[in-house]
C-alpha positions, 0 to 999 in steps of 0.5 A: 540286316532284315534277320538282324535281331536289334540290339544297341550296339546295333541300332548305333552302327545302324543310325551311322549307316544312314547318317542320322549320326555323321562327324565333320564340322557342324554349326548348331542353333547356338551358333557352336561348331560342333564336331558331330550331328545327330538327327534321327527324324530320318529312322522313320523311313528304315522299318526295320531299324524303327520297329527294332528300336521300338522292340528295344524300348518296349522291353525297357519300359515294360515293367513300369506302372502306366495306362497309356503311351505317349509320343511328342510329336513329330519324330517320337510318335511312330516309335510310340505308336509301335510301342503301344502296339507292342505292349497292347497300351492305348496310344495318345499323343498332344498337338504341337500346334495349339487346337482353336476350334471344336472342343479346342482339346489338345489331346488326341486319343481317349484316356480317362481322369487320374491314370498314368502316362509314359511319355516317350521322346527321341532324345533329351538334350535340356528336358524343357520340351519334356517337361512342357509336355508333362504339364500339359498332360497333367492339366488334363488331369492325367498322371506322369511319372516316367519318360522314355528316350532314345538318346540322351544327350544331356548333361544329366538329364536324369537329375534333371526329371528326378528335380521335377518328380519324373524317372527318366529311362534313356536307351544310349547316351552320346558317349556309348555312341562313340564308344560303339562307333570306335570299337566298330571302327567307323570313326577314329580315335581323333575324332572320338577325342574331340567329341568327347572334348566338345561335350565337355567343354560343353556342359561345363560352360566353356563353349557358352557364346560370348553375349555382354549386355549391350550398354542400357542393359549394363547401366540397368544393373549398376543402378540395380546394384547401386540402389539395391533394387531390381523393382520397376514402377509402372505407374500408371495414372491420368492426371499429371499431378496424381503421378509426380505424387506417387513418384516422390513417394517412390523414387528412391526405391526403383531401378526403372519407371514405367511409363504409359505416356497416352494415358496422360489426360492433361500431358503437355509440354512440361511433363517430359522435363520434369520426368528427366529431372526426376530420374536424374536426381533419383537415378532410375532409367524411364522405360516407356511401355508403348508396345510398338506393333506395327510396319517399320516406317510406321513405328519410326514415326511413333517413336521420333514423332507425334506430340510425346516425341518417345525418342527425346526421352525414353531409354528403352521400349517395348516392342511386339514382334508381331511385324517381324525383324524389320521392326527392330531394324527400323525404330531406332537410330544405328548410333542410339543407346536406347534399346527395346524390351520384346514382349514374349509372354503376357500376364493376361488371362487369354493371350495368344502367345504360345511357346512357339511364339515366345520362342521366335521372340527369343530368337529374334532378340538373340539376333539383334544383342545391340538393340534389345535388352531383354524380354517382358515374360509372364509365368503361373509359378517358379518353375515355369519361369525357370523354364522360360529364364533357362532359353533366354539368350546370354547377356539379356534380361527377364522382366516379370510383370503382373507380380503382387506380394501373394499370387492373385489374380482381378476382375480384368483377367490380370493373372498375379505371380508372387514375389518371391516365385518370380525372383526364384523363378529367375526374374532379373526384374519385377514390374509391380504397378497397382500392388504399390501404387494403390496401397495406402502408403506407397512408399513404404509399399515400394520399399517394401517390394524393393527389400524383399525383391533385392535380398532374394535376387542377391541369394539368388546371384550369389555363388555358393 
């Protein structure tokens, strides 16, 4: 093996040699039984396999145009690493982990302002942690144009960058592999059948998991459906007069009214029935934003207690995951209808949730279908909220606040998408507070946003 001049057909043979390729019966993150598995974090520890296919890819890249080498940690950086050398290009790479002290900057190396970087990465399966890369390199002020990957899993991953304005380079795609790994009789002829069926069924949809919305979230699209508007209200004011006056102006244009119910400086008992009234006679739902953040025990309380009694009168909520999974094991009964909304990604400037962090978010929801209805996500542009749209679980929605008519942004660090970013972006719903409430003619405001909204969402929902 050590005389061995590395090819691709030998890097295959050689990844199945130490299992970074293996066949059986495999349950992935999704939750999809797969009939193979690929992992080649292990590579690192074979340095002659490693500086091979570093050999290889340096080969295929070195005809592009760049100024630096980029390797997405963890796997990915020693191939990047040797392929610098290789190429005698300046190595520089972008923490996985957000850097909160000293010069806070998440680029490790030197580089200048306005040079090109090629990014390399071990596989591509959606391009998302790619191009969540790129656009942090390019905030920093440098160039991408190309990306580098061993293996490309996707289903056209090239049309994929080529969509972002970046070329794609890959090395192997899954069907050389078993084409390589049954030509050199590792695997049988059955068991290459059904890869091949598997991707397949795969990228056409057909293995997607099952996830109906639970029923909130079915009632929040036929009134969608039935008053043609995907625009919440959050109407936030202090006096209850004040409130129930922007709501008669508004009503009939929202699918949800927001509420923060503690901001109430005169709430006393009669406002709870009066609300019900009212989202009975205008049909909207009443989604009470507290933001419950706290031990389970705690936020039980907070929900069926204290003198706004949320659980009386709230179809659904927001909820920090901060406390972990028992938050959402805890607040509500097991027989109610009410359902939560995670926060996932705030509007404001400054905030602390990362993509790790609104990831996690996404993968806690996944798990309780039943109880949560979507998430409340905020992006700069379209593009980042297709990202964002693209790896919410099946059958839940996204809930865009912090979107005006025109992007903007106030004095209170409030960052403002604009309509039509979000509802292109993939926005099932946008949250518009002030931009209608504080306009001089509320109602026509609402109606408005609600029009514009609507007609963009149903282009966006409609088959061609």
């Amino acid at each position: 093996m050590d005389k061995e001049e590395m090819t691709k057909e030998l890097f295959v043979l050689r990844l199945h040699d130490i299992e970074a390729i293996k066949f059986g019966e495999f349950t992935l993150k999704s939750g999809l039984k797969s009939p193979f598995y690929i992992n080649i974090r292990d590579m690192i520890s074979y340095p002659r396999i490693l500086n091979g296919i570093a050999k290889l890819i340096a080969d295929k890249v070195q005809h592009l145009q760049f100024d630096y080498i980029a390797g997405i940690p963890y796997t990915a950086l020693p191939i990047a690493t040797l392929v610098a050398d290789i190429l005698d290009k300046s190595l520089i790479y972008m923490r996985k982990e957000e850097k909160s002290y000293g010069t806070k900057s998440n680029i490790i190396g030197k580089f200048k302002k306005g040079e090109k970087c090629l990014i390399i990465d071990d596989l591509i399966t959606t391009g998302e942690s790619m191009l969540e890369t790129a656009e942090k390199f390019r905030e920093a002020g440098l160039q991408v144009l190309d990306f580098a990957v061993i293996i490309d899993r996707s289903q056209n991953g090239e049309e994929i960058m080529q969509q972002h304005g970046y070329r794609l380079h890959s090395f192997v795609n899954v069907n050389e592999i078993i084409q390589i790994l049954e030509a050199g009789h590792r695997i049988s002829r059955d068991q290459a059948s059904a890869v091949k069926r598997f991707t397949e069924n795969m990228y056409s949809g057909d293995f997607s998991p099952k996830a109906p919305a639970n029923k909130l979230t079915n009632r929040l699209l036929e009134i969608m459906h039935q008053k043609k508007s995907n625009l919440i209200l959050s109407l936030d004011a202090n006096k209850q007069a004040d409130f129930f006056n922007l709501l008669d102006q508004t009503a009939d244009h929202i699918a949800m009214l927001k509420t923060h119910i503690d901001i109430l400086s005169d709430f006393d008992e009669t406002f709870i029935p009066k609300l019900k009234q009212y989202a009975e006679k205008y049909n909207f739902l009443i989604f009470e934003d507290r933001k419950f953040a706290d031990i389970g025990n705690t936020v039980r309380q907070q929900f069926q207690e204290g003198i706004f009694k949320i659980k009386d009168w709230a179809d659904c909520v927001t909820i920090h995951t901060i406390p972990g999974e028992m938050i959402l094991e805890s607040i509500f009964d097991k027989d109610s209808t009410q359902t939560a909304f995670l926060l996932a990604k705030m509007s404001s400037k400054g905030n602390l949730m990362n993509e790790n962090y609104t990831r996690k978010v996404f993968e806690m929801g996944e798990k309780h279908p039943n109880i949560v209805s979507g998430y409340i996500c905020h992006a700069r542009n379209k593009t980042d909220l297709r990202r964002l749209k693209n790896k919410i679980p099946k059958g839940q929605l996204l809930l865009m606040p912090g979107v005006k008519l025109n992007k903007d942004q106030d004095a209170k660090g409030q960052q403002y998408t604009s309509l039509e970013d979000a509802v292109k972006g993939g926005a099932d719903c946008i949250i518009v507070g002030r931009g209608i409430i504080e306009s001089n003619t509320p109602g026509d405001t609402a109606r408005m946003y609600k029009e514009k909204a609507w007609e963009l969402y149903e282009a966006q929902n409609t088959p061609e």
